[in-house]
Backbone as a ProteinNet text record, in pm:
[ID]
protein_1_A
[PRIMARY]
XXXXXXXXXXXXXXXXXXXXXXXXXXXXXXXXXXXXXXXXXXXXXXXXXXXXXXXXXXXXXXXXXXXXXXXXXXXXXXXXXXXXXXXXXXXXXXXXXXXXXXXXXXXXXXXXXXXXXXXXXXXXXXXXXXXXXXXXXXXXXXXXXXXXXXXXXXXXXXXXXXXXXXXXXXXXXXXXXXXXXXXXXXXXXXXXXXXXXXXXXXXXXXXXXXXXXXXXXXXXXXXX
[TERTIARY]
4723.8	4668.4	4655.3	4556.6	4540.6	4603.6	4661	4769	4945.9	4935.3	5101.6	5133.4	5105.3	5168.2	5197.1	5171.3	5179.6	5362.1	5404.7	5578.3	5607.3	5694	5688.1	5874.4	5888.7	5989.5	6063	6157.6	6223.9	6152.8	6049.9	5953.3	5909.5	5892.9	5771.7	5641.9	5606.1	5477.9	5412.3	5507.1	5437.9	5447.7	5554.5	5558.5	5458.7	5379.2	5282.1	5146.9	5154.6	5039.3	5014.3	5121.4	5102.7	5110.1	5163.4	5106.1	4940.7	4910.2	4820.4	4670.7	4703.5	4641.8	4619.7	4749.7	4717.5	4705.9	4699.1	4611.8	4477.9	4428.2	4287.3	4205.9	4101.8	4016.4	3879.9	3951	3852.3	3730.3	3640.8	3526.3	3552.2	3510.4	3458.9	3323	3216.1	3088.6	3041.3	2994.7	2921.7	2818.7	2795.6	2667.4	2578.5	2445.6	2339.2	2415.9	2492.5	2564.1	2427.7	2322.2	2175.7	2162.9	2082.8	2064.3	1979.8	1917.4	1846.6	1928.1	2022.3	2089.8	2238.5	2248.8	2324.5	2270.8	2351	2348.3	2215.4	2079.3	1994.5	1881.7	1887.4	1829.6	1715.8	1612.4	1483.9	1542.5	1669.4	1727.7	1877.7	1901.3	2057.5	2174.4	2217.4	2342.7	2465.6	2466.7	2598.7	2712.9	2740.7	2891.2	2855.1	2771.1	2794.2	2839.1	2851.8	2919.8	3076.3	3103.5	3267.4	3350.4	3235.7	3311.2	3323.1	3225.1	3256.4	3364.7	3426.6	3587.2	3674.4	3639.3	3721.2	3710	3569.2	3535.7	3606	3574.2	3587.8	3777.2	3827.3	4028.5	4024.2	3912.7	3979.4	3938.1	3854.6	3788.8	3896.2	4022.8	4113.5	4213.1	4253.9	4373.4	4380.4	4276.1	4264.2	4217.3	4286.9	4241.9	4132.1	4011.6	3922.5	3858.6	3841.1	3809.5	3614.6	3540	3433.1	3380.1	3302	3235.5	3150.4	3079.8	2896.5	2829.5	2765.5	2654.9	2519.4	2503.2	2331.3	2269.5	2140.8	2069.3	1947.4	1888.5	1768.9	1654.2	1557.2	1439.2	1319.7	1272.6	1167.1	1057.7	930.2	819.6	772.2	697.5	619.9	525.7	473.5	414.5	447.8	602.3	724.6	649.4	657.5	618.6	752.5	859.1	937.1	948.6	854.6	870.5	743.1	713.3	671.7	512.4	546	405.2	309.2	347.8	289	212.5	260.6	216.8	110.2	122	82.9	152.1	280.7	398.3	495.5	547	629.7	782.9	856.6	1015.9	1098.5	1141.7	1203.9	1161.5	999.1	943.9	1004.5	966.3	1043.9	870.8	842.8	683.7	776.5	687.7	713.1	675.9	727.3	734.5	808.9	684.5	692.5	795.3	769.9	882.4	1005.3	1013.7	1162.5	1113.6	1201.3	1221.9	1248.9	1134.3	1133.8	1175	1274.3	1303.6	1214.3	1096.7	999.9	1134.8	1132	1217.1	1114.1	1192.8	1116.4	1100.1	1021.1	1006.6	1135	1170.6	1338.1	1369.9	1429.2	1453.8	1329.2	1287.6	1160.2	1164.5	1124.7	1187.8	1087.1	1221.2	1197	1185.8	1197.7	1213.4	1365.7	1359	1532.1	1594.2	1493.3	1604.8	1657.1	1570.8	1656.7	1784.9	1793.8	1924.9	2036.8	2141.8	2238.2	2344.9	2410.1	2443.2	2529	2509.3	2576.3	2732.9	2775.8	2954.1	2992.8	2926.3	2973	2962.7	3110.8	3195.9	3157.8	3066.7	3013.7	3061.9	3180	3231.3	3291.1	3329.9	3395.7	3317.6	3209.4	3056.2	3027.5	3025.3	3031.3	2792.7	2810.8	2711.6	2610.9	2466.7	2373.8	2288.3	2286.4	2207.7	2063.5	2017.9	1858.9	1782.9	1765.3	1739.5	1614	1503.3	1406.9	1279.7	1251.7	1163.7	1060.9	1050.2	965.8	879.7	759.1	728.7	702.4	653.9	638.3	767.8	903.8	1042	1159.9	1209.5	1325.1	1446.1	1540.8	1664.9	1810.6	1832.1	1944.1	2112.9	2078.1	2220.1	2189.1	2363.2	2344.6	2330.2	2295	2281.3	2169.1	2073	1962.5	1822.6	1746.2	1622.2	1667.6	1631.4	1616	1630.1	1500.5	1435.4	1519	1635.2	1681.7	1610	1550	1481.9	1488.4	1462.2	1474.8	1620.4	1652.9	1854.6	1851.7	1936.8	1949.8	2017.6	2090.9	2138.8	2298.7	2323.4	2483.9	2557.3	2540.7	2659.7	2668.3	2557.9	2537.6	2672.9	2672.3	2735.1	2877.7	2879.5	3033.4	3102.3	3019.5	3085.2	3073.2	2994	3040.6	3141.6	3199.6	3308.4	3437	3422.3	3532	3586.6	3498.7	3530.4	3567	3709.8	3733.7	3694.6	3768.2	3793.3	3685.5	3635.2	3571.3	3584.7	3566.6	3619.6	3455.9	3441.1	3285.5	3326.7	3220.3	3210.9	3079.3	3031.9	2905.4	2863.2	2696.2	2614.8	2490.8	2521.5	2508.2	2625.8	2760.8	2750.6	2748.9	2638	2586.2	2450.1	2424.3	2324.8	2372.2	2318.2	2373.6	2458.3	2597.7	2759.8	2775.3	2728.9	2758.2	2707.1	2602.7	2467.3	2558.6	2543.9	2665.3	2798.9	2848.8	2986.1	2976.3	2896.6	2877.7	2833.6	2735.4	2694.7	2772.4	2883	2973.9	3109.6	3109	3180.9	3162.1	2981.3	2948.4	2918.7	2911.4	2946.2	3057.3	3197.3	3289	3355.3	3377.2	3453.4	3531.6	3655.4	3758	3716.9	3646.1	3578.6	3652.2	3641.4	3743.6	3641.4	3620.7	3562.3	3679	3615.2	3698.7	3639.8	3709.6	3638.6	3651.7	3743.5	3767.2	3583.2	3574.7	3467.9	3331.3	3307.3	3165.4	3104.9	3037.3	2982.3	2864.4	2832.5	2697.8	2576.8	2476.1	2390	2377.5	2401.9	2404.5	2276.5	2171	2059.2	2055.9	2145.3	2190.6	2303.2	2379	2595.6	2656.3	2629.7	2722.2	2731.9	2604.2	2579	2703.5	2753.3	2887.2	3012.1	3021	3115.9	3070.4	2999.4	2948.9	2961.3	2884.2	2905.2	3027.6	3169.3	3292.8	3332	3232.8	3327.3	3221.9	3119.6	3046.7	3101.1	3161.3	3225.5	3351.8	3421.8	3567.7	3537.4	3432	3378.4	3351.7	3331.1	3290.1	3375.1	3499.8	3602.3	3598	3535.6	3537.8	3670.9	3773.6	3894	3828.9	3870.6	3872.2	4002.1	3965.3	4090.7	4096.7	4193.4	4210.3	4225.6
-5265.4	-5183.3	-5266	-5275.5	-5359.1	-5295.9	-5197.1	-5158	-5126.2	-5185.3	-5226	-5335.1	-5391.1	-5516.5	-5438.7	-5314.5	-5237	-5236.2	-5261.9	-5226.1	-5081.9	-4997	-4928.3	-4863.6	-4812.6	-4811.5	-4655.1	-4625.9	-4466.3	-4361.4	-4457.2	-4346	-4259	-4148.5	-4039.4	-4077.2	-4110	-4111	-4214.3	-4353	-4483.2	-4406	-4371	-4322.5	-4242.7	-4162.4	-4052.7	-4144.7	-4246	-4312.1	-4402.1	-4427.3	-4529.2	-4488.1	-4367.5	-4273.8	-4251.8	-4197.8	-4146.4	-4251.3	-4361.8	-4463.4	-4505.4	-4490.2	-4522.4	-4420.7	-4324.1	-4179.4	-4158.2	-4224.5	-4212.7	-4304.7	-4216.6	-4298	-4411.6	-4457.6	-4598.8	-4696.5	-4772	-4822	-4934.2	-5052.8	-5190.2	-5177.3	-5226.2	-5257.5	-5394.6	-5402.9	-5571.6	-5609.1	-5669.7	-5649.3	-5798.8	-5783.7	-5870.6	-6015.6	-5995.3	-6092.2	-6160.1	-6215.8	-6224	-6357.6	-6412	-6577.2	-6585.8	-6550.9	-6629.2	-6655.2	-6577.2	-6528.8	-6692.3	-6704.2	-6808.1	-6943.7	-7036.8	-7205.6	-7214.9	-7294.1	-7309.7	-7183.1	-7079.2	-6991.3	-7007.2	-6889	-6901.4	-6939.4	-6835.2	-6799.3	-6795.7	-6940.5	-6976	-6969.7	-6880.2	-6885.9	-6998	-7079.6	-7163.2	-7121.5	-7187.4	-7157.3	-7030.3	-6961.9	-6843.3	-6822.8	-6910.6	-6933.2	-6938.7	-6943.3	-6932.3	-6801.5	-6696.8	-6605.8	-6502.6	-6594.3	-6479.2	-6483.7	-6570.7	-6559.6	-6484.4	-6489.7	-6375.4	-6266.2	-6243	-6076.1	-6032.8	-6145.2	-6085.4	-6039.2	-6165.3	-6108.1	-6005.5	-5913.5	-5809.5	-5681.3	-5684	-5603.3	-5578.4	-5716.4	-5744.6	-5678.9	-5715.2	-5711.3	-5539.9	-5486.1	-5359.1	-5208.9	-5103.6	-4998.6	-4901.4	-4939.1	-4864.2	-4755.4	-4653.7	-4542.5	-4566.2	-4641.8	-4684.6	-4806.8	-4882.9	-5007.9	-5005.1	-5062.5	-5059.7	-5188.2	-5186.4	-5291.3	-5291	-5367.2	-5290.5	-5428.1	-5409.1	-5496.9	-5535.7	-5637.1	-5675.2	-5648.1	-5574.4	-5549.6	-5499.6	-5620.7	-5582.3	-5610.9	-5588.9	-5550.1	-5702.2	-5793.7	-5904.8	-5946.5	-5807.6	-5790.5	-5776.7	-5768	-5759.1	-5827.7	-5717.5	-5809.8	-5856.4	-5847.1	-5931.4	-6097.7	-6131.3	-6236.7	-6318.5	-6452.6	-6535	-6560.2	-6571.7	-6613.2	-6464.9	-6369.4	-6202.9	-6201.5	-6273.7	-6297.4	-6385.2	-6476.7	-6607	-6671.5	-6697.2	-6709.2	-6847.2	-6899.5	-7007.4	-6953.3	-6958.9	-6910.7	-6981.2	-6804.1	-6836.1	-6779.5	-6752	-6735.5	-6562.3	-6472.8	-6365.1	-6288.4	-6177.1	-6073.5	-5958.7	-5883.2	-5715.3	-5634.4	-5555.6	-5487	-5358.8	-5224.9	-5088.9	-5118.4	-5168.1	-5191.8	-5238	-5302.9	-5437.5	-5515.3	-5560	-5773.5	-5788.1	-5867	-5899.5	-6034	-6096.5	-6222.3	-6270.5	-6359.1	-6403.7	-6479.1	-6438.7	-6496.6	-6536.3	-6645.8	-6656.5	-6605.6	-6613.9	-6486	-6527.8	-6357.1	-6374.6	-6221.6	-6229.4	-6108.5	-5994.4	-6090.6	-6015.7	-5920.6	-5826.1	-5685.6	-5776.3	-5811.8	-5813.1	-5943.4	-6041	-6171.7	-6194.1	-6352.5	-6383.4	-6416.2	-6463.3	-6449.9	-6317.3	-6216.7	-6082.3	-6043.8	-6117.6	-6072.3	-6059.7	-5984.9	-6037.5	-6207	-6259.8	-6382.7	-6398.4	-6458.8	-6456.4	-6513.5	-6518.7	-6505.1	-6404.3	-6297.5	-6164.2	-6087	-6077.9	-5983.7	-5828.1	-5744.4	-5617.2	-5529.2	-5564.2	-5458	-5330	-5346.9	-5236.2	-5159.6	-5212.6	-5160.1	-5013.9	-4905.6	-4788.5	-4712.5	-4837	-4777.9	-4887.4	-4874.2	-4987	-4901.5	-4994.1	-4900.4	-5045.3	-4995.2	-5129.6	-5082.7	-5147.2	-5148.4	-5246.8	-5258.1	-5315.7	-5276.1	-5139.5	-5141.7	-5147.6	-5052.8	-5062.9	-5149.1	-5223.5	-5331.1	-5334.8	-5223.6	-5218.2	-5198.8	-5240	-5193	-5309.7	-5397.6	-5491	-5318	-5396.6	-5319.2	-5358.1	-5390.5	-5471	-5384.1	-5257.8	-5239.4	-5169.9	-5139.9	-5119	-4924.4	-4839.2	-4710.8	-4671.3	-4768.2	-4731.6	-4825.9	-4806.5	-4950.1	-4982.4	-5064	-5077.3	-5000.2	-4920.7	-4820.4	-4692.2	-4645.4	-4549	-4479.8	-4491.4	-4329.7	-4335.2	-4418.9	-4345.9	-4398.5	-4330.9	-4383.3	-4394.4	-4494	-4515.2	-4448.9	-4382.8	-4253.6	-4328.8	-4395.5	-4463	-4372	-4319.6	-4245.5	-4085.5	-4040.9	-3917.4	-3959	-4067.6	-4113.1	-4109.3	-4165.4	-4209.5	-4070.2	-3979.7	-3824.1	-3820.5	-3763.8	-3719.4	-3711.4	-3870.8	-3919.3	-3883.4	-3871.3	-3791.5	-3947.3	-4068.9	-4160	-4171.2	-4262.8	-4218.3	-4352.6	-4467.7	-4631.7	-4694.6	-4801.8	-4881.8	-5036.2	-5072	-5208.1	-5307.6	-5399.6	-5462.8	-5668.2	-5696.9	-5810	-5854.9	-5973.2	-6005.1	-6090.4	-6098.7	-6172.7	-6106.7	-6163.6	-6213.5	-6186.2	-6233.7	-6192.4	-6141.4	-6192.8	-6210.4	-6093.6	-6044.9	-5973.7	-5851.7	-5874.5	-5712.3	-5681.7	-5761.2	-5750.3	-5662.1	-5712.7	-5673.5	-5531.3	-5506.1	-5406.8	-5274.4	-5321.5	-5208.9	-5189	-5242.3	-5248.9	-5139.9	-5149.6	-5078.8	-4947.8	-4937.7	-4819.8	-4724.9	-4791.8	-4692.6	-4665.3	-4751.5	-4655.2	-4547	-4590.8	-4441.1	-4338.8	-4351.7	-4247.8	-4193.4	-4224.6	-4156.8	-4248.5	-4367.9	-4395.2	-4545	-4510.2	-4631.9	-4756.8	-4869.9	-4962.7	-5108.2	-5186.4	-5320.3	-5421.3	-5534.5	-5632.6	-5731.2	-5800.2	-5929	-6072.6	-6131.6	-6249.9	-6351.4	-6352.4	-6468.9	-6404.5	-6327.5	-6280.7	-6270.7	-6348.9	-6312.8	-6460.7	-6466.9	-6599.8	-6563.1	-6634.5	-6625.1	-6743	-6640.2	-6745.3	-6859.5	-6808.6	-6912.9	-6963.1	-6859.2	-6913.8	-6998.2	-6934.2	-6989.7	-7042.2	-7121.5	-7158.5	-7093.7	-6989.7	-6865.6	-6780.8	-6718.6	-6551.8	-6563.8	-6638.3	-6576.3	-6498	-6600.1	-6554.3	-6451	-6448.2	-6331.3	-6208.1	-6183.3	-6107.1	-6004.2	-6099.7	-6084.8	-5980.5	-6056.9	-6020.7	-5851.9	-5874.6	-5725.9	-5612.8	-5672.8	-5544.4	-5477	-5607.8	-5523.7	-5466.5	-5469.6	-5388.8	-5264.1	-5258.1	-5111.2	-5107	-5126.3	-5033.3	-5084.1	-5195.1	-5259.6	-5357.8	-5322.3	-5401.2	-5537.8	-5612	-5758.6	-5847.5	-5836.5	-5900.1	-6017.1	-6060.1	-6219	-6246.9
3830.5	3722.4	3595.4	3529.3	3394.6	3261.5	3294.3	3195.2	3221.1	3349.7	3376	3293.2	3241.7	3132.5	2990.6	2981.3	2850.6	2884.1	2779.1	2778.4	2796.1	2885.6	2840.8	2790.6	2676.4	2598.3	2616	2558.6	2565.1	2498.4	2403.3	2356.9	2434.4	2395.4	2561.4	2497.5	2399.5	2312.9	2417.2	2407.2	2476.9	2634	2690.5	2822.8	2853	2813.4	2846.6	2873.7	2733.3	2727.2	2850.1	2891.2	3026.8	3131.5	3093.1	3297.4	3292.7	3169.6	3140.9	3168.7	3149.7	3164	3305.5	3387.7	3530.5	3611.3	3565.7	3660.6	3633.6	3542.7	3530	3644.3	3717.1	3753.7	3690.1	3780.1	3723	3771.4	3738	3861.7	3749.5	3841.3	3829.8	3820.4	3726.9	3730.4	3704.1	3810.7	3839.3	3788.5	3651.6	3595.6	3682.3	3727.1	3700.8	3819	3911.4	3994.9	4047.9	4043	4084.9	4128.3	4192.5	4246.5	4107.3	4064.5	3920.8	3822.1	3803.9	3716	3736.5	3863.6	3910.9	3894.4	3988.3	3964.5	4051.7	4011.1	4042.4	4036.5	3990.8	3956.3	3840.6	3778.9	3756.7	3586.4	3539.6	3411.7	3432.8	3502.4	3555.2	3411.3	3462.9	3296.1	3345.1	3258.7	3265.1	3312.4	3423.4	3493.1	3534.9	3598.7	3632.6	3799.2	3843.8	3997.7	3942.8	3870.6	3833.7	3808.1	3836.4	3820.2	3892.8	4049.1	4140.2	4250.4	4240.1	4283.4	4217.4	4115.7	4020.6	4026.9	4024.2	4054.8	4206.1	4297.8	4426.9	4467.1	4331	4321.8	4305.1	4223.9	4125.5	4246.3	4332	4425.4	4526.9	4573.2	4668	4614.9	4472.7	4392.3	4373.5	4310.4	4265.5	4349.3	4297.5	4383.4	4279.8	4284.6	4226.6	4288.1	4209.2	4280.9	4302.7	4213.8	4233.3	4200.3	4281.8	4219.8	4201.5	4104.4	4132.5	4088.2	4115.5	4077.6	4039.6	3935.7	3861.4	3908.6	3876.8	3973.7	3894.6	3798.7	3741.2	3852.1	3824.1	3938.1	3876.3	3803.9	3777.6	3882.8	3803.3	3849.9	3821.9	3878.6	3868.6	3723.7	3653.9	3548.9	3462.1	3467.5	3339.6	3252.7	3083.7	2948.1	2891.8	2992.9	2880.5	2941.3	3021.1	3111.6	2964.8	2941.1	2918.9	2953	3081.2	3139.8	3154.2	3130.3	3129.6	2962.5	2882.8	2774.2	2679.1	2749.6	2696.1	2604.9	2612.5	2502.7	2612.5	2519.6	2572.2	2593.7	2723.9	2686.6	2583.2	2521	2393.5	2228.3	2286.9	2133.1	2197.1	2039.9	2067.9	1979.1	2024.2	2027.2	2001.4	1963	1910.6	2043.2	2097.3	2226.8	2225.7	2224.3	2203.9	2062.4	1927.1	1796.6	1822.8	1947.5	1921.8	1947.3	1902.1	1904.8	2056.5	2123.1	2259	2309	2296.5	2360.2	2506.3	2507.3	2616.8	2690.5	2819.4	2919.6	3056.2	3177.2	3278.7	3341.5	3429.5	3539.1	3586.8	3628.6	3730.2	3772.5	3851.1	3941.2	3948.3	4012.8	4067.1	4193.2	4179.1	4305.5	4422	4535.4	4650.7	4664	4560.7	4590.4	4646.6	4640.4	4681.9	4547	4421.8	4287.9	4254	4290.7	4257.2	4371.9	4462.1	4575	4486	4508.5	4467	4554.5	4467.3	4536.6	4606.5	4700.7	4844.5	4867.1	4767.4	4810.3	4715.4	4630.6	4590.9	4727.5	4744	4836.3	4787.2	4891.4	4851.8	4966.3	5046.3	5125.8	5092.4	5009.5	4869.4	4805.8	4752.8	4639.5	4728	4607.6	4668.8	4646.8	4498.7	4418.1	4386.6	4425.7	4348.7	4229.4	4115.8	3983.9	3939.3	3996.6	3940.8	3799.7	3735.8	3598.7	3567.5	3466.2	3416.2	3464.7	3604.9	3644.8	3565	3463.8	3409.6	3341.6	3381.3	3333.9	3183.2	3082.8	2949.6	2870.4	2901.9	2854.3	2943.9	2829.2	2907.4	2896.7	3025.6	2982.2	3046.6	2902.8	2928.3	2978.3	2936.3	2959.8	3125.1	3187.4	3287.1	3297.8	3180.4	3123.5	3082.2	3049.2	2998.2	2955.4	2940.4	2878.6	2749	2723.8	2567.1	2429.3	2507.7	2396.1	2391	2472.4	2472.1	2488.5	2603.7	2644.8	2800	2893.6	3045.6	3083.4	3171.5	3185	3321.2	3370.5	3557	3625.9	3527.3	3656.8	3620	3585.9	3609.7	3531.6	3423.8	3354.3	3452.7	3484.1	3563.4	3711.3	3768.9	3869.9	3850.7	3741.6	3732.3	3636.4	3564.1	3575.8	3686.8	3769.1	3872.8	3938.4	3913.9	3997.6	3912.5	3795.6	3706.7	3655.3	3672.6	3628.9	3417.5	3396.9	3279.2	3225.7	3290.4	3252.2	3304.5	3281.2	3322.8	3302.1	3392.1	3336.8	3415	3307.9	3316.3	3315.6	3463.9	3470.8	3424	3481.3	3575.8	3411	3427	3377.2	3295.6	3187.5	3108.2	2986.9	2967.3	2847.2	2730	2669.7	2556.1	2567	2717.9	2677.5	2775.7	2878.7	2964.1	2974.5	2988.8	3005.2	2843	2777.3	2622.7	2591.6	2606.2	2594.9	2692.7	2806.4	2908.6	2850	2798.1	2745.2	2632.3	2548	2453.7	2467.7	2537.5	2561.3	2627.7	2717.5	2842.2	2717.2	2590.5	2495.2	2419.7	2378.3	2304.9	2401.1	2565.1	2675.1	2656.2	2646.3	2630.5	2723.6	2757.9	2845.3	2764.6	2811.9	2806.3	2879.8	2796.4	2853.1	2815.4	2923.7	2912.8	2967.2	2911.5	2975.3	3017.6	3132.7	3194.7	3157.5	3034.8	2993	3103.3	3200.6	3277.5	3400	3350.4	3475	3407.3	3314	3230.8	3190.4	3196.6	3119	3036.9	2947.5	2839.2	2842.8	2836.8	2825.5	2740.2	2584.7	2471.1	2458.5	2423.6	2389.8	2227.5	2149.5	2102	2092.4	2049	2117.3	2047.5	1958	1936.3	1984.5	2069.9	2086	2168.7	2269.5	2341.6	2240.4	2148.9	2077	1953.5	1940.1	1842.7	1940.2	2089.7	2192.6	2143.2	2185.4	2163.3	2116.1	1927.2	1813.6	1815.5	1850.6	1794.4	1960.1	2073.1	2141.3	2074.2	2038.2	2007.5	1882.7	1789.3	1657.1	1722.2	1862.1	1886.2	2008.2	1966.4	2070.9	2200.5	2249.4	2381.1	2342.6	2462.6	2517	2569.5	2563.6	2602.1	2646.1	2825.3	2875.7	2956.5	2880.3	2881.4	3000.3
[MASK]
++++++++++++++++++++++++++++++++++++++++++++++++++++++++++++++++++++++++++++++++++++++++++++++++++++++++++++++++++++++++++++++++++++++++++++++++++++++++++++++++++++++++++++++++++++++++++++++++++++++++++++++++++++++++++++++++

């Protein structure tokens, strides 16, 4: 349990808080685990093969009541892709009034960069949530597009499941790891990221650590 290391003392205050903590159900969400997204991939994030041994401890180690995994799947015509534009990766265009970061083509529905990657252990994975279809709308979190308006069904799922905690791996980050993180707090849920299980792109060599500093500004746990 990731809150058995909490002390717990003769207080009942702290005592309540730590039953309370490990009777809640909880899911692991696997953000973006993708062959593009990996070593030799279209939009390979640094070191991102390093963290799927880790994920796959926490799947062995832990008794989660759900796992899931969201899944980049766009459409081939994606405008947040580069070459859909006439734009070089990197320059950043106005798209439906946001700031659109031009990226490469990658996880393209039904290619092999969109698979997920082949030593993420998915015997456990109860739930798949695919995200970006829409080709006029990036969407980074694993809850919703961009624009806040169409949603993947993941928060509907995990009520269902009476899910309270969540705890968030995977890739990117600095962008979807972060984006999901945030959003599954203003859902209502007790949300923890696993830094040993995340890596960043670093389009620029801060956004990892800026990432960081703007989850725990909004109530995202960060565990070491």
């Amino acid at each position: 349990e990731i809150f058995s290391r909490v002390k717990v003392t003769k207080n009942k205050a702290t005592r309540f808080t730590y039953l309370k903590f490990n009777i809640m159900k909880k899911a692991l969400i696997i953000v973006d685990v993708q062959n593009d997204f990996c070593e030799g991939g279209a939009l390979a994030v640094p070191h991102a093969n390093e963290i799927i041994p880790y994920i796959n401890l926490l799947m062995e180690e832990n008794e989660y009541d759900q796992i899931v995994l969201t899944q980049d799947w766009h459409p081939a015509n994606h405008k947040s892709f580069a070459s859909n534009n006439g734009r070089d990766v990197g320059e950043t265009i106005t798209l439906n009034g946001l700031p659109q970061f031009m990226w490469p083509d990658h996880c393209v529905q039904g290619t092999f960069g969109a698979e997920f990657h082949k030593d993420l252990h998915r015997e456990k994975v109860t739930h798949i949530v695919q995200k970006g279809k829409n080709p006029d709308v990036d969407s980074y979190s694993g809850f919703q597009d961009n624009n806040h308006f169409v949603k993947t069904g993941l928060d509907d799922f995990l009520k269902y499941h009476d899910i309270q905690l969540v705890e968030i791996v995977g890739l990117a980050l600095d962008y979807c790891v972060k984006f999901t993180s945030i959003d599954a707090v203003k859902l209502g849920y007790i949300t923890c990221v696993h830094f040993n299980g995340t890596r960043a792109v670093n389009v620029k060599p801060d956004n990892g650590r800026d990432a960081i500093y703007e989850m725990l500004e909004n109530s995202v746990t960060i565990l070491g």
